[in-house]
N, C-alpha and C positions, 0 to 999 in steps of 0.2 A: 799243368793239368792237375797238379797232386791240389792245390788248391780247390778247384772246381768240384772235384771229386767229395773234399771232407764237404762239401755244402751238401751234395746228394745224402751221402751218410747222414749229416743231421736234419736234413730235411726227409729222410724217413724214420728217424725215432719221434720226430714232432709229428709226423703223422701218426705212427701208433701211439706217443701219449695222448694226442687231442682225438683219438680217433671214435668215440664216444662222441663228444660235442659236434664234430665234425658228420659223423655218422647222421645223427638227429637233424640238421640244417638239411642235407640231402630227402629226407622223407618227409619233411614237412613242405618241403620247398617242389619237391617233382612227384611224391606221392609213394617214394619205392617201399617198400618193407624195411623194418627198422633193421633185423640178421643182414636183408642181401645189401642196405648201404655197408653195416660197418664190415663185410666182407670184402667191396669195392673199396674202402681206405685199406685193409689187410695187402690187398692186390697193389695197391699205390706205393705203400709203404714197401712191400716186395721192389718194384720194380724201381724206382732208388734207389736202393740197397744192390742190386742186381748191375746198375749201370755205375756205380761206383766202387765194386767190384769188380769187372769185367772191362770196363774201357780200357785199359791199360794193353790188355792184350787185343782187344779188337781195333784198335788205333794205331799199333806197332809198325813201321814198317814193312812192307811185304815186298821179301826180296824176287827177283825174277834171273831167268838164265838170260844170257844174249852174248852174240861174239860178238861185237861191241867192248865187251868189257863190263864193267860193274856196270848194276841198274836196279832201282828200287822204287816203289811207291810207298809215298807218305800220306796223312791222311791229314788237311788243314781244314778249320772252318771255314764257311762260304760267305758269312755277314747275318744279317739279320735275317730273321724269318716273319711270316705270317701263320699266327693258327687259328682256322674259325671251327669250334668245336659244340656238340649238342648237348641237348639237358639231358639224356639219356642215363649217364654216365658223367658226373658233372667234375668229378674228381680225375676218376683213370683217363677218361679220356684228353685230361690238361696235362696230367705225371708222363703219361707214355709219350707223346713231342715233346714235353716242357724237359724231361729227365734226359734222352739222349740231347738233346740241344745242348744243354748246362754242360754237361761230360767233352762234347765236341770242344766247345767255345762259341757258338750262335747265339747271340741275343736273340730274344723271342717277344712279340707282340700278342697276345691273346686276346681273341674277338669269340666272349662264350654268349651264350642262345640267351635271349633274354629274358626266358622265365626261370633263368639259375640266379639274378641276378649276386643273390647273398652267399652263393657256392662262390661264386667267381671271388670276390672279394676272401673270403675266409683262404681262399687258395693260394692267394699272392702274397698273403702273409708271412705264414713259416717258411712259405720261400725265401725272404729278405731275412726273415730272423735267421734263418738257416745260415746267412752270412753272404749269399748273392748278392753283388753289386746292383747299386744303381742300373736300370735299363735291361739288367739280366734277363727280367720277365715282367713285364709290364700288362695289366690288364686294361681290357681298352673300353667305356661301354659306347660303342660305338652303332652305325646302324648297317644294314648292306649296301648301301650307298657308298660308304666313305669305306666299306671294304675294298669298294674297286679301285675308290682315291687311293687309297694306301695302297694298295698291291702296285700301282702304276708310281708309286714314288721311288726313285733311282737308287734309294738308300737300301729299299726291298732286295732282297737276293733270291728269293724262296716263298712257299706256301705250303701249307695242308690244313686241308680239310677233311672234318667228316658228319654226315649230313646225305642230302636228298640227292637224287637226281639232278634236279632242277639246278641247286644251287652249286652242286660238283660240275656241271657242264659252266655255270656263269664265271666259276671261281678258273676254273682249268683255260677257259676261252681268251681270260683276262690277263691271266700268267701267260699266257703262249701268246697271245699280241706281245708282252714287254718282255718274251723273251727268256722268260723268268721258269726255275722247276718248277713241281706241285707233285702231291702226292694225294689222293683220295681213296677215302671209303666210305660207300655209299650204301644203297640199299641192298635187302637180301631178301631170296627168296627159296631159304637152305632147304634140302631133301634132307628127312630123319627115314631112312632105309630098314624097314626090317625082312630080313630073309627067311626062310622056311627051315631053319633051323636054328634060329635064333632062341635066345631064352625070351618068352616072349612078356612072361610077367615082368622081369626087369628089362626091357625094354619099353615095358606100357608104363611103369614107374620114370625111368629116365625118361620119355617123352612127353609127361604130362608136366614135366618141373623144365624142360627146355621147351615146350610153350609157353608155361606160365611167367617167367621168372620174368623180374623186373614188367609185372603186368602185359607180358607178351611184347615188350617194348625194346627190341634186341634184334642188332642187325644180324646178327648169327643167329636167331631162335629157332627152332625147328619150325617151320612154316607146311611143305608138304610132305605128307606121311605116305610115302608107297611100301605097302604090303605085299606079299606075297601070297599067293590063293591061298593056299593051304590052312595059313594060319589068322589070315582078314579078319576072323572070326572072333575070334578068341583074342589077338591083341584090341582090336575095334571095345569089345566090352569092358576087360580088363581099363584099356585106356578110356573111356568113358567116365567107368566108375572116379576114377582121378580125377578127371576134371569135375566131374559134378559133385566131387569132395570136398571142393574149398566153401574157406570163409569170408567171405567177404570185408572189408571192416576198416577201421582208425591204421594203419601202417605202424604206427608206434604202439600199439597195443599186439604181442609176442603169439598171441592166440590168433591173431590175422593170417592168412593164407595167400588171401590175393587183394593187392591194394587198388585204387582206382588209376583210370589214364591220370596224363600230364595237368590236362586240362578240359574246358569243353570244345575246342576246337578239336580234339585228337579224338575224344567220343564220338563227335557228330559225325568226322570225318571216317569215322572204324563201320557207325553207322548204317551211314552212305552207301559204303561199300557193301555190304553183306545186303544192304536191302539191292542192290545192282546185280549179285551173284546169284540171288533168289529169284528174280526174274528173266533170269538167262536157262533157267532148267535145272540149276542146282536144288540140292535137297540140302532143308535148314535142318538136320536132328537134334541140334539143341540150342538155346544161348539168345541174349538179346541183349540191349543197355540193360540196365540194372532200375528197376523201379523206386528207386532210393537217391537219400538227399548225398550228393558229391560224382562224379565223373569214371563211376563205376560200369565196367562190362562184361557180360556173365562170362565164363568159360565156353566157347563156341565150336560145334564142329560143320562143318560140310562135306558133304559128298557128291558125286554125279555131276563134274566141275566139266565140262566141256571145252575142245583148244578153244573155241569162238568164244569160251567167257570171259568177260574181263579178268578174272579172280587168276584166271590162268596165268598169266605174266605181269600183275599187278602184288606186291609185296601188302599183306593187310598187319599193320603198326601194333597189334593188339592182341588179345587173347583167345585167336581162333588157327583152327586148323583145320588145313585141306586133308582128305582121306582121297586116294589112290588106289587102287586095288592091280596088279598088275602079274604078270605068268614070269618068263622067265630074264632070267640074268641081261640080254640082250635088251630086252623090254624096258628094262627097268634104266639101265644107261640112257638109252633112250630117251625116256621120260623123265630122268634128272636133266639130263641137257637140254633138252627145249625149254631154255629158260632165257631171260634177259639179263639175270642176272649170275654171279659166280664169288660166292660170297665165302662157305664154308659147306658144312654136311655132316652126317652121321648112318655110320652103316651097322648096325647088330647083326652078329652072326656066330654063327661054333666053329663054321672051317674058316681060320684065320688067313689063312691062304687064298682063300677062295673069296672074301673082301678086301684083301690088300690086294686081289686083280681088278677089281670092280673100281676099289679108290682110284688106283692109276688110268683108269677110261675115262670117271666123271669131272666134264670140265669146270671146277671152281677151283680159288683158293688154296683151302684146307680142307680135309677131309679127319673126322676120330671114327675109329674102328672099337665100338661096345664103351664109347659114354657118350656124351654131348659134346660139340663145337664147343670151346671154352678160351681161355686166356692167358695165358702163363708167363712171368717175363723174359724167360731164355727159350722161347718159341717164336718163331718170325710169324708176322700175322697179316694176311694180304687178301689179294682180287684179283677179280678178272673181269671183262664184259661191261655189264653196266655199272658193277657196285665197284669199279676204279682202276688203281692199279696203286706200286708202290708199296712198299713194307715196311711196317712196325714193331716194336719192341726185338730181340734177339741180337744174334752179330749182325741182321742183315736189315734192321730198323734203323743203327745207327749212322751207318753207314749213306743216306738217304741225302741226306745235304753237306756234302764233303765236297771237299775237291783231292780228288784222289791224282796227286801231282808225283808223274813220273824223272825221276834222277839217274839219270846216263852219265859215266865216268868213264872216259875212253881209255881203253887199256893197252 
């Protein structure tokens, strides 16, 4: 192990040295803001550092009682894996499988989206330089096709993915024929909670940068906003003015605020959708594509979302937000759980007591109490429902493709 580990080490100081260079590939290549990529190498560069520091103790032995006599579980790797990962996040989300693999002992296969193409390759590199053997992590540019070939090859032990609906039921369906784990994370459809005593000004701050960020293009983003009567008002405006703050622009230019989608299929398709929710009875109060050259789209809100609307149980990929209005604490559970999905969430409030009962009712994931859903790498980070199951980064991500093999010593 002590091996595997210095590679993690120098496979995060290669991240923060190149992480400028590496930064700039990610925004010219997916469109993100020039601060939030080199923030996601910051995150990278963490979470190696994190797993080769920590494996040691999360791989230990874990002894148990039995009259029997002695008995322990060991933690072995399971063989190779499968990761098919998005452009979203073209880095973190290769560090967070690729980093507990390395630490296990897993060789890893990575199958990334392919309008990262130059991320992927930029990624496999300091992995090797890092001192990774041959096969350690191999990037594949392969197509969904020969995903399914490879998942069904006997050499496969494992998969994860994260990605769509679509593509997490074809990937899970494929595993579970051969027999094989998987782990996914899919879509999200997070409730940002604000209560009637909440600060509401920062709250209107914090949810206008967890819709935006990364161009609204974030399975955790804060997607719908339920209010509390009281105060509808007053965060509705305040949170307005935020969105109709930004700047539009170049991503590499530091004066940009919000950069455009992926692409023009992610436009058309963000679109679509809002033109669907407008003819259902929703109210459009602001926002539309962007009338300018690139795959820009304004900061968007809606309101008057009906259950019969699409918009209701449908996740929109982009920089728009559902408003809510809703009475009391009961209510509002409620209305977070009528969902498809169980992703993460956000509750603002003063009686901390009084949303650390509300998190424990609302069924997703993860829940932060007064900031944004966010990422950390000694935080376990999971699902429920539609957007998967399975856990990443923490003591309970790596743990994920083991074979956790019990040893009885009769006494």
């Amino acid at each position: 192990m002590a091996n595997r580990l210095r590679v993690l080490a120098k496979l995060a100081d290669l991240l923060t040295e190149r992480s400028e260079a590496l930064a700039e590939a990610i925004s010219v290549e997916m469109g993100k803001l020039i601060q939030q990529s080199r923030n996601e190498l910051k995150i990278c560069a963490g979470i190696a550092r994190y797993y080769a520091e920590k494996a040691p103790e999360f791989l230990k032995p874990v002894p148990y009682q039995t009259k029997l006599g002695e008995a322990w579980v060991e933690h072995h790797p399971i063989g190779v894996l499968v990761a098919v990962e998005p452009w979203n996040f073209p880095f973190y989300q290769l560090v967070r499988v690729v980093a507990p693999a390395i630490a296990v002992g897993n060789p890893i296969l990575l199958k990334q989206a392919e309008i990262v193409p130059h991320c992927a390759e930029l990624f496999e590199a300091p992995v090797r330089e890092a001192g990774a053997p041959d096969g350690a992590c191999t990037n594949l540019y392969i197509s969904n096709a020969q995903v399914s070939d490879l998942i069904g090859d006997d050499r496969i032990q494992g998969v994860a993915l994260t990605g769509s609906e679509r593509a997490g039921s074809a990937v899970a369906s494929r595993a579970s024929e051969k027999l094989k784990k998987s782990t996914l994370e899919l879509g999200g459809n997070d409730v940002f909670i604000v209560l009637d005593d909440a600060d509401v000004e920062k709250a209107a701050e914090v949810g206008a940068r967890a819709r935006l960020a990364n161009a609204g293009h974030v399975c955790t983003a804060a997607k719908r906003f339920l209010l509390q009567e009281s105060i509808a008002d007053r965060f509705l405006a305040a949170f307005s003015a935020r969105m109709k703050g930004v700047i539009l622009g170049n991503p590499l230019d530091p004066s940009t605020t919000l950069g455009p989608l992926s692409s023009k299929g992610a436009r058309d398709r963000l679109e679509s959708q809002v033109e669907a929710v407008v003819a259902k009875s929703a109210t459009l109060l602001f926002g539309k594509a962007a009338n300018r050259q690139g795959y820009f789209y304004e900061p968007t809100i809606l309101t008057g979302i009906a259950r019969d609307n699409p918009a209701f149980y449908e996740e929109l990929f982009g920089p728009v937000a559902q408003i809510y209005v809703v009475g009391s604490d009961d209510e509002i559970v409620e209305l977070a759980n009528d969902s498809h999905f169980g992703l993460g969430g956000s509750i603002f409030a003063g009686d901390i007591e009084r949303a650390k009962s509300l998190a424990s009712r609302i069924e997703t994931g993860m829940v932060y109490i007064n900031t944004a859903t966010g990422s950390m790498p000694e935080l376990p980070f999971g699902d429920i429902k539609n957007s998967g199951f399975g856990q990443q980064l923490g003591d309970l991500g790596i743990k994920e493709f083991v074979n956790r093999k019990l040893i009885v010593v009769a006494g």
